[in-house]
C-alpha positions in Angstrom: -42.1 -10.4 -7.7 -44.1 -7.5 -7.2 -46.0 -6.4 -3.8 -49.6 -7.1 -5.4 -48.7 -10.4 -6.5 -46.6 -11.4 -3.0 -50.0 -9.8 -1.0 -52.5 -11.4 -3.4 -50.8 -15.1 -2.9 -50.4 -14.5 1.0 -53.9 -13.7 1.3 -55.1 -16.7 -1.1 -52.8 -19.3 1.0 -54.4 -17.9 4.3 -58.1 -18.7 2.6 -56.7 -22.0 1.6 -56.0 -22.9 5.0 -58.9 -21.3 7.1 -60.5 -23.7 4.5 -59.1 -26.8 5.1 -58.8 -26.1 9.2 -62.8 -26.0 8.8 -63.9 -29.0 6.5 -61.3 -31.2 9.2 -63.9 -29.7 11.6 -66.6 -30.7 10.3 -65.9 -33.9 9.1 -64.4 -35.0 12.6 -67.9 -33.3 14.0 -70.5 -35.9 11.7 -68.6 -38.6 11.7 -67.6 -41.1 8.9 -71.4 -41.6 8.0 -72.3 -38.2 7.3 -68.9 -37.3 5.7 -69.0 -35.5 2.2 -66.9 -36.0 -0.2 -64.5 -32.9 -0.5 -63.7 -30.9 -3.8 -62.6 -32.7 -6.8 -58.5 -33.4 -6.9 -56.6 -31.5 -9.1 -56.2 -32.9 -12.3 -53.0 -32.6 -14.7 -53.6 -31.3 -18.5 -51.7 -30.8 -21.4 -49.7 -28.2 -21.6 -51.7 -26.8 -24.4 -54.3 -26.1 -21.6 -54.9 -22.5 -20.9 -56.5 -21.5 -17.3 -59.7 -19.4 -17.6 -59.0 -16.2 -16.9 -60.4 -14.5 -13.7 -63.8 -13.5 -12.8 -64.9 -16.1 -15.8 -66.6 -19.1 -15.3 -65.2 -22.5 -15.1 -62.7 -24.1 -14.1 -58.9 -23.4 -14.2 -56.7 -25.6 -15.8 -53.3 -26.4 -13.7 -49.9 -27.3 -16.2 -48.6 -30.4 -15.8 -47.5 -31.4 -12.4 -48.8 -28.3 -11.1 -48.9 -28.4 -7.2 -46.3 -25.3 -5.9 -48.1 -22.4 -4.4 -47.7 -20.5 -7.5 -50.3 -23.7 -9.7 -52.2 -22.8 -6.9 -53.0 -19.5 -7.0 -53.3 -20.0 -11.2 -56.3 -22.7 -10.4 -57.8 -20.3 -8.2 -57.2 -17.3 -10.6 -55.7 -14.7 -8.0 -52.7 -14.4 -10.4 -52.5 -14.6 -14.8 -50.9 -16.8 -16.6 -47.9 -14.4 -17.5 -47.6 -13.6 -13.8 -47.1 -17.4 -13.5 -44.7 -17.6 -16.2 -42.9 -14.7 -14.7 -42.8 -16.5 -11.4 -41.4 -19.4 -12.7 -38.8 -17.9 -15.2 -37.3 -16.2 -11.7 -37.0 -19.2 -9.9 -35.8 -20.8 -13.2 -32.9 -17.8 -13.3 -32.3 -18.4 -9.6 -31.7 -21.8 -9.7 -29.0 -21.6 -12.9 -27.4 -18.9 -11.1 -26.7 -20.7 -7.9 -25.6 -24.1 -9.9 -23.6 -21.6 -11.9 -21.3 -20.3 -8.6 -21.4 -23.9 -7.2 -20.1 -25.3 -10.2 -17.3 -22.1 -10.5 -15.9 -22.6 -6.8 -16.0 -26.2 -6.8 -13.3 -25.2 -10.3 -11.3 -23.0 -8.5 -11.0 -25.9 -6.1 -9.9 -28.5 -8.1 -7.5 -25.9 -10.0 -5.9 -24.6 -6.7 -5.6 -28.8 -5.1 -3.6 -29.5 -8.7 -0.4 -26.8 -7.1 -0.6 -28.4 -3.0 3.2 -27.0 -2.7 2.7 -23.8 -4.1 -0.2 -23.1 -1.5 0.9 -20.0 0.9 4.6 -20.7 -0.4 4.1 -18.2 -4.0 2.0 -15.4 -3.6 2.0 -12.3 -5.6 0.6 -8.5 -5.8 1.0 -5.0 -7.0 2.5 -2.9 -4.4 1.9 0.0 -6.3 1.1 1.5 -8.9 1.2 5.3 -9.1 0.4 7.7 -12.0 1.7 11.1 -10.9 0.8 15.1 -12.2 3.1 17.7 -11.3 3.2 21.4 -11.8 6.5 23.0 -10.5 6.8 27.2 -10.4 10.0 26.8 -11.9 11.3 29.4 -14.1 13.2 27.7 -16.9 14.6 29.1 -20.0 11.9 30.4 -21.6 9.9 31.9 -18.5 7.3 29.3 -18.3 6.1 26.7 -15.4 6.8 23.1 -15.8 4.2 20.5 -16.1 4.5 16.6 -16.5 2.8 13.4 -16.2 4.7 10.4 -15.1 4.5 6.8 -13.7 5.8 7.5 -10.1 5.6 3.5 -8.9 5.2 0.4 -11.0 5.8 -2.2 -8.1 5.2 -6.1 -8.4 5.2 -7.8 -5.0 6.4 -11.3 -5.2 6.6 -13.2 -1.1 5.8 -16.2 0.4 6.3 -18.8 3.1 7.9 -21.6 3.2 8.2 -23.1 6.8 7.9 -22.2 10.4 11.9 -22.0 10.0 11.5 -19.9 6.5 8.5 -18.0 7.2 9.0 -15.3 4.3 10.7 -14.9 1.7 10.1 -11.4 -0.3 10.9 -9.9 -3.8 9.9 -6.5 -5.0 10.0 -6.2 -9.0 10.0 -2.3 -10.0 9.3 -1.1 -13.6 9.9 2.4 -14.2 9.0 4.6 -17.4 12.4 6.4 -16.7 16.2 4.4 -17.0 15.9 4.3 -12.6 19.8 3.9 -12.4 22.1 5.4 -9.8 25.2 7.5 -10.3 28.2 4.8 -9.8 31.6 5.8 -10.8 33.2 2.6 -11.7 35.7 4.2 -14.2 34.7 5.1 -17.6 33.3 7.8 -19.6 29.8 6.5 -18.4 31.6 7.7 -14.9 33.6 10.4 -15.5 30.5 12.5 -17.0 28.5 11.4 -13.9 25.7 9.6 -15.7 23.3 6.9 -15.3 25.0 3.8 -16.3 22.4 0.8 -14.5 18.6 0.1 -14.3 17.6 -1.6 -11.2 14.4 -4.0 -11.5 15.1 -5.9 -8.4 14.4 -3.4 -5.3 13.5 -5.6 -2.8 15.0 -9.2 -2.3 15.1 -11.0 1.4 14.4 -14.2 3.4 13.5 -14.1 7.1 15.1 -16.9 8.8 13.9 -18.7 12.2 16.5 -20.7 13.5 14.9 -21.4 17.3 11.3 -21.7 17.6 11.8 -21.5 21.0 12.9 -18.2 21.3 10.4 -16.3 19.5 8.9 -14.0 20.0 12.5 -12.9 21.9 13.9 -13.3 18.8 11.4 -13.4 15.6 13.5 -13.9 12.9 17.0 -13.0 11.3 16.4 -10.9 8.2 18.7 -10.9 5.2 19.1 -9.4 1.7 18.4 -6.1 0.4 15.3 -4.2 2.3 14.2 -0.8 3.5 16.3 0.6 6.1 14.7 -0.5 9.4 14.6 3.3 11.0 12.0 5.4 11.9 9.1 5.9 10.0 9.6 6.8 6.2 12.1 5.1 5.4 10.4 1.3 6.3 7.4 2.7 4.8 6.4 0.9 1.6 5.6 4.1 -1.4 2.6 2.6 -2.0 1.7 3.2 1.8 3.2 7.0 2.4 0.3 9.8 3.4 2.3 12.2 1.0 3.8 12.4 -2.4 6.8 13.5 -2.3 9.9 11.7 -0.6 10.8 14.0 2.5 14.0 15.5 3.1 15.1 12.9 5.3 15.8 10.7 2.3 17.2 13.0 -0.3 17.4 17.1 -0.3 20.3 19.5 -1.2 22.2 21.4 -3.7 19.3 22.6 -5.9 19.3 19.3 -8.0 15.9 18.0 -6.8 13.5 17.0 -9.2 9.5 18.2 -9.2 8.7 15.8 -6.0 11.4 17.6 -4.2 13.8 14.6 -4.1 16.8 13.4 -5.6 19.4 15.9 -3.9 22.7 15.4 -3.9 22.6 14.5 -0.3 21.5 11.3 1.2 20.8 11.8 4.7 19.1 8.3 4.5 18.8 6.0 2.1 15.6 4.0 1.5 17.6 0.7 1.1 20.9 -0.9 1.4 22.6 -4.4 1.6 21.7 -6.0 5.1 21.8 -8.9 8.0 19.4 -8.1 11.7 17.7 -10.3 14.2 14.6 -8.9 15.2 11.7 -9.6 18.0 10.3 -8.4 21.0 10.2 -8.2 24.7 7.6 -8.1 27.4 5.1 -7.5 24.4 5.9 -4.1 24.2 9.1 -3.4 23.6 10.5 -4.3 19.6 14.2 -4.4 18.5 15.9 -4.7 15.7 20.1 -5.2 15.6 21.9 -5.3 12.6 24.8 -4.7 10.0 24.7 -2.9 6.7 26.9 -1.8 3.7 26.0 1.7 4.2 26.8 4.6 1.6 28.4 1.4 -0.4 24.9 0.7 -2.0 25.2 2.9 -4.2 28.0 5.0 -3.9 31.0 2.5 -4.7 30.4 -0.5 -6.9 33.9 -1.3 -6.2 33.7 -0.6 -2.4 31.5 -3.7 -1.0 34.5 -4.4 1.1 34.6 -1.4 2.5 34.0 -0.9 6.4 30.2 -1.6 7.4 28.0 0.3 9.7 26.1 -0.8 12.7 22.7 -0.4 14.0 20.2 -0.5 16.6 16.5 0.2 16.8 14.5 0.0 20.2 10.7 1.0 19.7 8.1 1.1 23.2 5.0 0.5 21.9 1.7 2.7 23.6 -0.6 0.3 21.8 -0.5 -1.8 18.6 -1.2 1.3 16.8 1.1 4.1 18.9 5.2 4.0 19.7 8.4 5.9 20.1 11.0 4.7 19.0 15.3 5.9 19.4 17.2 4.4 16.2 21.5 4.7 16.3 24.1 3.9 13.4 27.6 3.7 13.9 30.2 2.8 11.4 32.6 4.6 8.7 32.1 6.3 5.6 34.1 5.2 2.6 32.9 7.3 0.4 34.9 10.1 -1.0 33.2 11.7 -3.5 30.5 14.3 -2.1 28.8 14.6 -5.2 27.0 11.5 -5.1 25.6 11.7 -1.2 27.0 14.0 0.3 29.0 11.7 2.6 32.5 11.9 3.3 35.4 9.4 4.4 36.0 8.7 7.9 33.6 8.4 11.3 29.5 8.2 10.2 27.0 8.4 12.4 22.8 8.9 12.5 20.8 9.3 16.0 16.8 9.6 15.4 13.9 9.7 17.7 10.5 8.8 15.9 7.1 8.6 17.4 3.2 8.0 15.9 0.2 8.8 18.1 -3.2 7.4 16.6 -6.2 8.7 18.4 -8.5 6.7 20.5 -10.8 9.9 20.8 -10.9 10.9 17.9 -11.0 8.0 15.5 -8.9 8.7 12.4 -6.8 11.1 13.7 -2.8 10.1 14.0 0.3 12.8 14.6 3.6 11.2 13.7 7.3 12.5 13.7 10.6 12.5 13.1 14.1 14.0 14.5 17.7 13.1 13.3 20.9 14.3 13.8 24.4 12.9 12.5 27.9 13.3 11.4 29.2 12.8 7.7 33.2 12.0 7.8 35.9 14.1 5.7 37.0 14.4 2.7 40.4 14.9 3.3 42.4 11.7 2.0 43.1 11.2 -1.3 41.5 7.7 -2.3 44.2 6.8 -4.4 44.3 3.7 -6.8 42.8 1.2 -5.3 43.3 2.0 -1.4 40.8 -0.6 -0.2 39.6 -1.0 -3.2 37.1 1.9 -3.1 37.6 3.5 -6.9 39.6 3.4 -9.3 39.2 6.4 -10.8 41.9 8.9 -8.7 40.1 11.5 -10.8 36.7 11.0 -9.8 36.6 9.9 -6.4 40.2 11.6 -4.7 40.2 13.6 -1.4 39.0 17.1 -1.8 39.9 18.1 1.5 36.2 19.5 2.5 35.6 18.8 6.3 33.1 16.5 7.4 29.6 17.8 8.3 27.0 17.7 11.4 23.7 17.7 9.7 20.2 17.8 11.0 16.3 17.2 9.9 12.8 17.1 11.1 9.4 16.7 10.0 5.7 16.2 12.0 2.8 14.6 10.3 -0.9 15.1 10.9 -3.5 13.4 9.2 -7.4 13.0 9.7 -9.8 10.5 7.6 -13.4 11.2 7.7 -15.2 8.1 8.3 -18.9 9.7 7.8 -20.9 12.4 6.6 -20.9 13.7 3.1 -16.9 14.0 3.2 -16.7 10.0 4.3 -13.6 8.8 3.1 -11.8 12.1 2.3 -8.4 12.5 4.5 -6.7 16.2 5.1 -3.4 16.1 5.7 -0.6 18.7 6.7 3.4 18.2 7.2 6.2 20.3 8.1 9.5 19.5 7.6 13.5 20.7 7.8 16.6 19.8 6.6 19.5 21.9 7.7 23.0 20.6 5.6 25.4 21.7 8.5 25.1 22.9 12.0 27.4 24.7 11.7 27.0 27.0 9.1 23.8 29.6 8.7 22.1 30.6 5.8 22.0 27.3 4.4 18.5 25.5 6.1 15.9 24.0 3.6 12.2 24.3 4.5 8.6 22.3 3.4 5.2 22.8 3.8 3.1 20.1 2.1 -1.0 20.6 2.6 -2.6 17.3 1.1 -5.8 16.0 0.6 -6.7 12.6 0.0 -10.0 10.3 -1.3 -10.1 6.5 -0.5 -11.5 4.3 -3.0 -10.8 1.0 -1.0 -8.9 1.6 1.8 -8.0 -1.8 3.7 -4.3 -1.8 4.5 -2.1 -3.0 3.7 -3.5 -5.2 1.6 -5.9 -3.4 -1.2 -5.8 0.7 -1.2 -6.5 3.0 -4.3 -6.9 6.2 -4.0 -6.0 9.7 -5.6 -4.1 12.7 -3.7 -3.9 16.3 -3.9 -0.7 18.0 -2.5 0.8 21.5 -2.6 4.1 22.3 -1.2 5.5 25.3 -0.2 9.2 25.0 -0.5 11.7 27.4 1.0 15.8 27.5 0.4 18.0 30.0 2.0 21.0 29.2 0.1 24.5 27.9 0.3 25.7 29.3 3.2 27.2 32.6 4.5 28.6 35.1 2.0 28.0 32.2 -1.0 25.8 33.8 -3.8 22.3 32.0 -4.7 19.8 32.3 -7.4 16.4 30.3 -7.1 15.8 30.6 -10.6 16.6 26.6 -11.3 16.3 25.0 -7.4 13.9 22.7 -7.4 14.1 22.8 -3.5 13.0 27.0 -3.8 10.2 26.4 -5.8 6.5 25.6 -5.4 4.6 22.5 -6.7 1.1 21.3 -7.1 1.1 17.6 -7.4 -1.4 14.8 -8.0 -1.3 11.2 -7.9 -3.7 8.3 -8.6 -2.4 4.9 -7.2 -3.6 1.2 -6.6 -2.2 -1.0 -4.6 -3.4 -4.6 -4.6 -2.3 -7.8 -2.6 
């Protein structure tokens, strides 16, 4: 309705009022005797009836059953005829509209009530989906850079719950645009040549268990299945969730085999996932834990070598606030892996020690520092495997001692990230990491270097649940090389080369 016609139909109810208020008046004043009779009633027409316009004389004509403020002002002539019909094709609209959402909830309603078990116990979601540019100053063949566009993350989410006693049960689907197998010698020319030989579409599968309501929060739950490892930050960080592209060295780096995000190096400090059983919960509100066992390098390194020895863990993390932490992670176990070239990992003692903390600002909203530091020991690679020697491969060829000596190996990173909440720049997030990977301790010339400067823009941003957003991130990459006296050309490492990299990605849940 437009401010004339709102302003012309206050100021005709107020006359219509100050009216009325005044003939009470009087009539109460003179009595029944000397009591007038008041203005005619309004009287219905057919519809056919037009009102006389205003300022023309006569009277107006009201449409049938015409007694709303709007017949009103028509009698009087303060508003037209196609102002009425105006009026009353809004409130028409209005009217439809709100039946319209009534009826479509009241749907949903009876649709959802027709499923009562599936309620809360099937839920699902995309966890991300990532569509990635890269440019990587690589010098191939023919002298030129290398550009590529590529699905990074195609992630369905499936969880639920099912009880107090069951109170999740979780299964991530992945679909890549790439065969997304892992190296595993299992005999074979598939094998022997080192080659992809399985797709993985299951990533994620796990139930948390609750066997004694009573103890919780002491003890939450007992997690089991196939999860990300439960140390530091990174690596229990969904994709969908990290504040930079690339993986960081912590995960994967080495040997000049990395591909344009500066992953997938031939040595696996940590892996994202493995095989797993923990109890988890927390003490005097504050303090988390988790306890557990895992299959270690077995995940992926030996099909044949589930039976190997398994590794144990512990994570304690003091939380600052819900928000802030440190945290001291330790893995002990043995390595049964004796083929270097898929992890880096050796046979015998295995060991990983990290401190990880995360400071988000109460001063400066938005702004949060976060870090990493790990240290551990890969075994030897001094016995030859033999055929089957606890059933660890078959293939003498492939995965028999080499007699390289185990490895102390170290790696770092800080993280620093501010998101504008305001201003012209709202929702635009600067960020800036450092990280480095050195092989062996023990040996110079060998250290791997990062510098990534990102920049990020939130569409929705309302985590973990719904984010999509795009990112911007350069990296400076540094590689020393192999080690003392050991001759090294950058021309085709990944790891010594530049990229500029950009990625779109929604996440929904």
């Amino acid at each position: 309705m437009s401010p004339l016609l709102r302003q012309a139909m206050t100021v005709s109810l107020a006359g219509i009022c100050l009216w009325s208020l005044g003939a009470a008046a009087w009539a109460s004043e003179s009595g029944p005797a000397s009591r007038t009779p008041g203005p005619a009633p309004i009287v219905a027409q057919a519809e056919t009836a037009a009102p006389v316009p205003s300022g023309s004389q006569g009277p107006t004509v009201l449409p049938p059953g015409g007694s709303s403020v709007e017949d009103l002002l028509l009698q009087k002539g303060t508003i037209t005829m196609d102002e009425w019909i105006q009026i009353r094709a809004e409130q028409e609209y209005s009217g439809a509209e709100s039946a319209r959402r009534i009826d479509a909830i009241e749907d949903w309603k009876t649709r959802t009530e027709l499923l009562p078990m599936l309620r809360d116990k099937v839920n699902f979601g995309l966890n991300a989906l990532q569509f990635l540019y890269s440019h990587q100053d690589a010098h191939v063949p023919e002298g030129k850079s290398q550009d590529n566009f590529s699905i990074r993350r195609s992630e369905l989410l499936f969880w639920g719950r099912i009880s107090d006693t069951l109170p999740r049960w979780h299964a991530l689907m992945e679909f890549q645009s790439i065969n997304f197998g892992r190296e595993t010698p299992t005999g074979g020319s598939g094998a022997a040549t080192g080659q992809p030989i399985a797709a993985t579409f299951f990533r994620e599968s796990y139930i948390d268990f609750r066997p004694f309501q009573s103890w919780a929060p002491y003890m939450n739950f007992i997690r089991m299945g196939i999860f990300r490892m439960p140390f530091g930050i990174f690596t229990e960080t969904s994709g969908g969730l990290r504040d930079i592209i690339s993986s960081p060295y912590l995960t994967s780096v080495g040997s000049g085999n990395g591909n344009r995000t500066g992953s997938a190096g031939s040595i696996d400090f940590l892996q994202e996932r493995d095989f797993f059983v923990d109890v988890r919960g927390k003490l005097f509100n504050r303090l988390e834990y988790v306890a557990g066992i895992m299959n270690n390098n077995n995940f992926h390194a030996n099909a044949t070598g589930a039976n190997a020895p398994k590794s144990f863990y512990t994570r304690v993390r003091l939380f600052g606030s819900d928000v802030s932490w440190i945290s001291f992670t330790t893995i002990q176990g043995e390595s049964n892996n004796a083929n270097t070239n898929i992890n880096g990992r050796g046979k015998g003692a295995f060991d990983r020690y990290g401190l990880d903390f995360r400071y988000t600002s109460k001063i400066i909203p938005g702004f949060m520092v976060q870090g990493e530091w790990w240290q551990g020991h890969d075994g030897s690679n001094q016995t030859t495997v033999g055929r089957p020697a606890n059933g660890a491969c078959l293939d003498q060829s492939i995965c028999g001692g080499s007699g390289a000596p185990g490895a102390q190996r170290r790696t770092w990173y800080v993280l620093a990230k501010y998101l504008i909440s305001d201003g012209p720049l709202q929702n635009w997030e600067p960020t800036v990491m450092y990280e480095q990977f050195d092989p062996s301790t023990s040996m110079s010339n060998d250290l791997y270097t990062r510098t990534i400067l990102g920049l990020t823009y939130y569409f929705e941003n309302f985590p973990p649940k719904v984010q999509s957003k795009i990112q911007f991130n350069y990296e400076f990459r540094h590689h020393q090389g192999n080690g003392p006296g050991v001759a090294y050309d950058t021309t085709f490492d990944a790891f010594a080369q530049n990229a500029f990299l950009v990625q779109f990605q929604i996440r929904f849940m």
